[in-house]
C-alpha positions in Angstrom: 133.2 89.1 73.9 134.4 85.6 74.1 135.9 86.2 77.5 132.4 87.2 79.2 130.4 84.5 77.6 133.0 82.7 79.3 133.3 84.3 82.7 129.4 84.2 82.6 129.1 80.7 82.0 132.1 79.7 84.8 129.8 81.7 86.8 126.3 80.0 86.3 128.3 76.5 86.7 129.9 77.7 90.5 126.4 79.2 91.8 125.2 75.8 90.2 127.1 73.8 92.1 127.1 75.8 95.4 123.6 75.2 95.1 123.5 71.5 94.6 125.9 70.7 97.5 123.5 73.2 100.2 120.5 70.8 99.3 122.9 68.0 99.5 123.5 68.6 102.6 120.1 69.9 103.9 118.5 66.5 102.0 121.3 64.2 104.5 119.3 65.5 107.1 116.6 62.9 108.3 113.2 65.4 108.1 110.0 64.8 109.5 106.7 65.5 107.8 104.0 66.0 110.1 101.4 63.3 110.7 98.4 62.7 108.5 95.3 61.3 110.4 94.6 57.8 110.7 98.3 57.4 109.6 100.7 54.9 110.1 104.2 55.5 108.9 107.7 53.4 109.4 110.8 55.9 110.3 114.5 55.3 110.3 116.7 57.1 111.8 120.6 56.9 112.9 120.0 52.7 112.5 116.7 52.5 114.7 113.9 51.4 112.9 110.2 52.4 114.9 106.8 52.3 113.3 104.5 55.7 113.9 100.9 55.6 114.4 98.8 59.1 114.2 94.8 59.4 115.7 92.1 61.3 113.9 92.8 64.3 114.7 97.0 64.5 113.9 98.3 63.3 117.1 100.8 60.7 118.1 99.1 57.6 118.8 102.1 54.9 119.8 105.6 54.5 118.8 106.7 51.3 118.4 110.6 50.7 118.1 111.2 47.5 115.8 114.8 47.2 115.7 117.9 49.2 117.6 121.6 49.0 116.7 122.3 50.1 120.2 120.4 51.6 123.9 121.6 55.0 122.9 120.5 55.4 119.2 116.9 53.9 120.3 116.6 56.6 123.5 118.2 59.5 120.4 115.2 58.1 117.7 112.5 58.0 120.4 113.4 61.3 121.7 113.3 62.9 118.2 110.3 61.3 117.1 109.0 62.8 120.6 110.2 66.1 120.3 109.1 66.2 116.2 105.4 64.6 117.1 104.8 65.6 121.2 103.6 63.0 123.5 101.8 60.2 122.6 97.5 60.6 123.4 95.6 57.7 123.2 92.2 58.5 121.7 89.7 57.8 123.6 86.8 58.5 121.7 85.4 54.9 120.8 82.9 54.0 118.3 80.8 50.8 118.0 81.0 48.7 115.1 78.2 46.0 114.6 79.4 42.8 112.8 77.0 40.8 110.4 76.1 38.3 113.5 75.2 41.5 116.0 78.4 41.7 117.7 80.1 44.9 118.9 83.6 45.7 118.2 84.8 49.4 120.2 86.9 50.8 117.4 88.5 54.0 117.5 87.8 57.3 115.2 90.5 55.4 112.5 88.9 51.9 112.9 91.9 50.2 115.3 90.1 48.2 117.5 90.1 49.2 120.8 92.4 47.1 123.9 91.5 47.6 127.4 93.7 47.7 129.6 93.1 47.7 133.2 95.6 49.2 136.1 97.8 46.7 137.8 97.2 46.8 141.4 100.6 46.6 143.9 100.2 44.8 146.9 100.3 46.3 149.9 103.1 45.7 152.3 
């Protein structure tokens, strides 16, 4: 009797442990959740730090690398983050915000104000 208690117990402790070192190793993994909207969320991986911004709607809205050990970890992390997220949309749906004095400020859906950027021109040659 002794000996199964045993054997069944030895048992429960290897299955134990076989299953603590699979979600060690599945947890060593760098995961990403899916955005949120309106979110804004700072990633690390493989030493390259980038900050994530998500629209309304659950889309990418700019990546933004802040600091790179090296050219190829930054082109690895942006092309994760890419290939996790897609490609990056800029929303243009734009809301108008009066301030207290009667002054509009464009906004989008999340409340980022709005820049305007307007296409370079090459010269001709």
């Amino acid at each position: 009797m002794r000996i199964c208690a045993l054997l069944a117990i030895l048992l429960a402790v290897q299955l134990a442990g076989c299953t603590s070192a699979r979600h060690a190793v599945a947890s060593s993994k760098p995961a990403l959740s899916p955005l949120t909207p309106c979110e804004s969320r700072e990633v690390s991986l493989d030493g390259t730090d980038a900050v994530v911004t998500s629209n309304a709607d659950s889309t990418l809205a700019s990546v933004r690398v802040v600091d790179a050990s090296n050219d190829a970890s930054r082109r690895e992390a942006l092309a994760a983050i890419y290939h996790t997220f897609g490609a990056v949309h800029v929303d243009n749906d734009l809301v108008a915000r009066s301030s207290k004095w009667g002054l509009a400020t464009w906004t989008d859906r999340c409340g980022r104000p709005a820049t305007v950027t307007f296409p370079t021109q090459s010269p001709v040659r």
